[in-house]
C-alpha positions in Angstrom: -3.2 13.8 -14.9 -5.6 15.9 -13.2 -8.5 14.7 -10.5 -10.7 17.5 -8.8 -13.9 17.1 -6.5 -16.8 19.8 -7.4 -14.8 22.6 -8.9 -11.7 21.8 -6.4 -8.3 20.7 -7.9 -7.2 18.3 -5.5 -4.3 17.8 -8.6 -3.7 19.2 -12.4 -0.9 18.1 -14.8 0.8 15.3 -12.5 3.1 13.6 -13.5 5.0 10.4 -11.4 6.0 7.4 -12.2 6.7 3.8 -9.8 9.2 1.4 -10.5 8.4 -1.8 -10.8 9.7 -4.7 -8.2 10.6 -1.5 -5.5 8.6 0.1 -2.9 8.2 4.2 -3.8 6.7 5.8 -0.7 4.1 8.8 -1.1 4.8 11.4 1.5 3.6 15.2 1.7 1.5 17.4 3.5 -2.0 17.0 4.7 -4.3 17.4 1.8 -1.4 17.3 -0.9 -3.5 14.5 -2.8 -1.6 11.5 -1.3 -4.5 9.1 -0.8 -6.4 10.7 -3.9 -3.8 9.3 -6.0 -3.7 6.0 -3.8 -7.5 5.7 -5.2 -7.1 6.9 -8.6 -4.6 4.0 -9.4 -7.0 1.6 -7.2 -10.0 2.7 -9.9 -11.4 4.5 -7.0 -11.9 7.6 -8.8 -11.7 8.4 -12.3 -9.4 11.1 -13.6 -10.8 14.4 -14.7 -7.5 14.5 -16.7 -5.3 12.2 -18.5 -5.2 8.6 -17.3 -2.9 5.9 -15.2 -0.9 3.6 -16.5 -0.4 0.3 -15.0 2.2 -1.7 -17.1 1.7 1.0 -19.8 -2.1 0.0 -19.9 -5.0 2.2 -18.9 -7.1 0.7 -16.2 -10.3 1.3 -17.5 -9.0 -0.6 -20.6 -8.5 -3.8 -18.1 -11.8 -3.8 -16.3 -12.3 -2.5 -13.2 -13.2 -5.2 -11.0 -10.4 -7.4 -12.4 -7.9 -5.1 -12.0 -8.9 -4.4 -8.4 -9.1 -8.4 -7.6 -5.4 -8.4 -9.1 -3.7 -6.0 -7.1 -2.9 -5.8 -3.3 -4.9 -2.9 -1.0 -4.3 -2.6 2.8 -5.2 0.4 4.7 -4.3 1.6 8.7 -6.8 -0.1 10.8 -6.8 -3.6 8.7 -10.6 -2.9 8.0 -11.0 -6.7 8.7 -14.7 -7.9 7.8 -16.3 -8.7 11.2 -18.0 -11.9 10.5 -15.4 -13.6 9.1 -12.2 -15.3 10.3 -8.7 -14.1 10.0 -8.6 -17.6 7.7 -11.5 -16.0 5.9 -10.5 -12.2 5.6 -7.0 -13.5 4.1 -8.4 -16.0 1.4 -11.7 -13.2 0.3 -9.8 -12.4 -3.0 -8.2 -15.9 -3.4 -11.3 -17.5 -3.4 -13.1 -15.0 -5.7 -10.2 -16.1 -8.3 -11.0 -19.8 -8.1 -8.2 -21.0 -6.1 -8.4 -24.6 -4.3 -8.9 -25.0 -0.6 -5.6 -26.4 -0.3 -3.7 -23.8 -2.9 -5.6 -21.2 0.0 -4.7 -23.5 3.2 -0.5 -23.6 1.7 -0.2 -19.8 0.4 -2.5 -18.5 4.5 -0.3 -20.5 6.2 2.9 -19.5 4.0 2.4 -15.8 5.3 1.0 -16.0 8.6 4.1 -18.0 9.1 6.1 -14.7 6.9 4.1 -12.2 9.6 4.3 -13.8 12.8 1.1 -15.1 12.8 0.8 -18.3 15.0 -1.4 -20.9 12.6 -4.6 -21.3 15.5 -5.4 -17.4 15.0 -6.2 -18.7 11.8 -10.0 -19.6 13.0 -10.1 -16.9 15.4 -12.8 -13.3 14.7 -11.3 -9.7 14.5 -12.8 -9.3 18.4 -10.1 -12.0 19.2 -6.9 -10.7 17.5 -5.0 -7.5 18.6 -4.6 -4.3 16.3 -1.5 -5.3 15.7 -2.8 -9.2 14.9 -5.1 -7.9 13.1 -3.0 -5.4 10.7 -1.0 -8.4 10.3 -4.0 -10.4 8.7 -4.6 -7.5 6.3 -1.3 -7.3 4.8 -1.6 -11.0 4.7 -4.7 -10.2 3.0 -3.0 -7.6 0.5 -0.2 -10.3 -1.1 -2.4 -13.5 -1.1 -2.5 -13.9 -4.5 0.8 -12.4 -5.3 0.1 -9.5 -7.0 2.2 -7.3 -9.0 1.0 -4.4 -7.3 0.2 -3.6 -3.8 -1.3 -0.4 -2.5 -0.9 0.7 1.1 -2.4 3.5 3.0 -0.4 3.8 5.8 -0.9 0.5 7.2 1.4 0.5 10.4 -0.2 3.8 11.7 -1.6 3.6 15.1 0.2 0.1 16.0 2.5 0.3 19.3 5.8 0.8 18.0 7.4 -2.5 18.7 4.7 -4.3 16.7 5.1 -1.7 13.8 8.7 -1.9 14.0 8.4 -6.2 13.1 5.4 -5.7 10.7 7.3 -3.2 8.8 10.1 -5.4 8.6 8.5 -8.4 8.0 6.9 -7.2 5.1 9.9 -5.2 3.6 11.5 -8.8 3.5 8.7 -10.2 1.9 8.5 -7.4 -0.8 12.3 -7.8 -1.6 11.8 -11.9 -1.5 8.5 -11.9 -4.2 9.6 -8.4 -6.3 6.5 -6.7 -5.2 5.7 -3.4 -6.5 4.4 -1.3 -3.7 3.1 2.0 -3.5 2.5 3.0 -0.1 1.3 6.1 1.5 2.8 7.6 5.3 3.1 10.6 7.1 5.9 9.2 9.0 8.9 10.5 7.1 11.4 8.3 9.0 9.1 4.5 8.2 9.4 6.3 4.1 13.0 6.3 4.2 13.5 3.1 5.5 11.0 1.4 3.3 11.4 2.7 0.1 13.9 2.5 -2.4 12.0 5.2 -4.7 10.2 8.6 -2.9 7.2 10.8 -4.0 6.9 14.2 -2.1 3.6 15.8 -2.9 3.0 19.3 -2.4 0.1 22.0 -2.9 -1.5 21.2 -6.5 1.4 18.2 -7.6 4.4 16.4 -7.0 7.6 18.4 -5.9 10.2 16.2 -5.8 10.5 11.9 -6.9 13.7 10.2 -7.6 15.2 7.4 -5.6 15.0 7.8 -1.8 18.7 8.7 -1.2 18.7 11.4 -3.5 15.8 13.3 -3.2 17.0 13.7 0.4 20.3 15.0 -0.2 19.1 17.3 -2.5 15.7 18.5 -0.6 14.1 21.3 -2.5 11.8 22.1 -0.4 11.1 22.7 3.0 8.9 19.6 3.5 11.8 17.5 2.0 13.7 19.2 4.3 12.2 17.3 7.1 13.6 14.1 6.0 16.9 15.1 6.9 15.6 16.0 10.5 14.1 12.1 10.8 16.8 10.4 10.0 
């Protein structure tokens, strides 16, 4: 798969492949393509080359905007909708599937309850939740309908470290309890090999190293990779 912007390769000829029901983590250099590939398998962007495959079926073959209602996207800053409610902001997609109030009312309070999210923030406006409430109502927001796939874009970034240390955990016990598939994107090399069972490490024009976590550190190839040895 190739993707360039003007006459820019961001990417040509990668190749990389997620397992399902684990979490791979994306990790590389600034400008290595990490989020460009995040979009790409979000429909985003379109490929200049090849396609993705998402259960061995191109996305453009399953609709864009259904596809994007079916998977699970959260992104650092929670990028909460102002006007709504953290009840609100966590049922958007539910709701645009045709799910009952009360299906909505069980499955909100089933993961606030997962994140640490007392029940009477529920009614309460981004203004009135912390950045670290808030990032909580986004991943809440990510795996409310269950999807098979969620996407993250380095969603604890910029969170004090003792909420990002619960987050993170909280959700890595959620992902193991409903067999997400999650593809998540971090510069923090330590947060990747705690998270994931499965790494990506991008490099200049494609992937240089993906295997399961463990082994692509003990057998860096690279200098970057290198670096995981140094975080852990």
């Amino acid at each position: 798969m190739g993707k360039r912007f003007g006459s820019d390769w961001v990417f040509r000829d990668l190749s990389v492949c997620f397992p399902r029901g684990a979490t791979s983590a994306i990790v590389g250099e600034s400008g290595s393509g990490k989020t460009t590939l995040l979009q790409l398998i979000n429909g985003l962007h379109e490929p200049d080359e090849g396609e993705v495959l998402v259960s061995r079926e191109s996305i453009p073959d399953r609709g864009i905007a259904s596809f994007r209602r079916s998977i699970g996207y959260a992104v650092q800053g929670a990028c909460l909708f102002p006007h709504q409610t953290a009840l609100e902001n966590a049922s958007l997609v539910a709701k645009l599937c045709g799910w009952t109030v009360d299906e909505i009312s069980d499955r909100v309070s089933e993961l606030f309850k997962f994140m640490g999210l007392e029940d009477d923030l529920a009614h309460r406006y981004p203004y009135e939740l912390s950045g670290g409430q808030q990032q909580r109502v986004g991943l809440c927001r990510a795996m409310m309908i269950r999807p098979s796939l969620v996407l993250l874009d380095e969603p604890f970034t910029g969170i004090d470290p003792l909420n990002r240390t619960d987050i993170a955990a909280r959700f890595q016990r959620l992902q193991r309890d409903e067999r997400l598939t999650v593809i998540l994107v971090t510069h923090d090399l330590a947060e990747a090999r705690a998270l994931s069972q499965h790494l990506v490490v991008m490099g200049a024009g494609g992937v240089s190293q993906q295997g399961p976590t463990e082994e692509v550190v003990a057998m860096a190839e690279t200098g970057f990779v290198d670096l995981l040895q140094g975080n852990s």
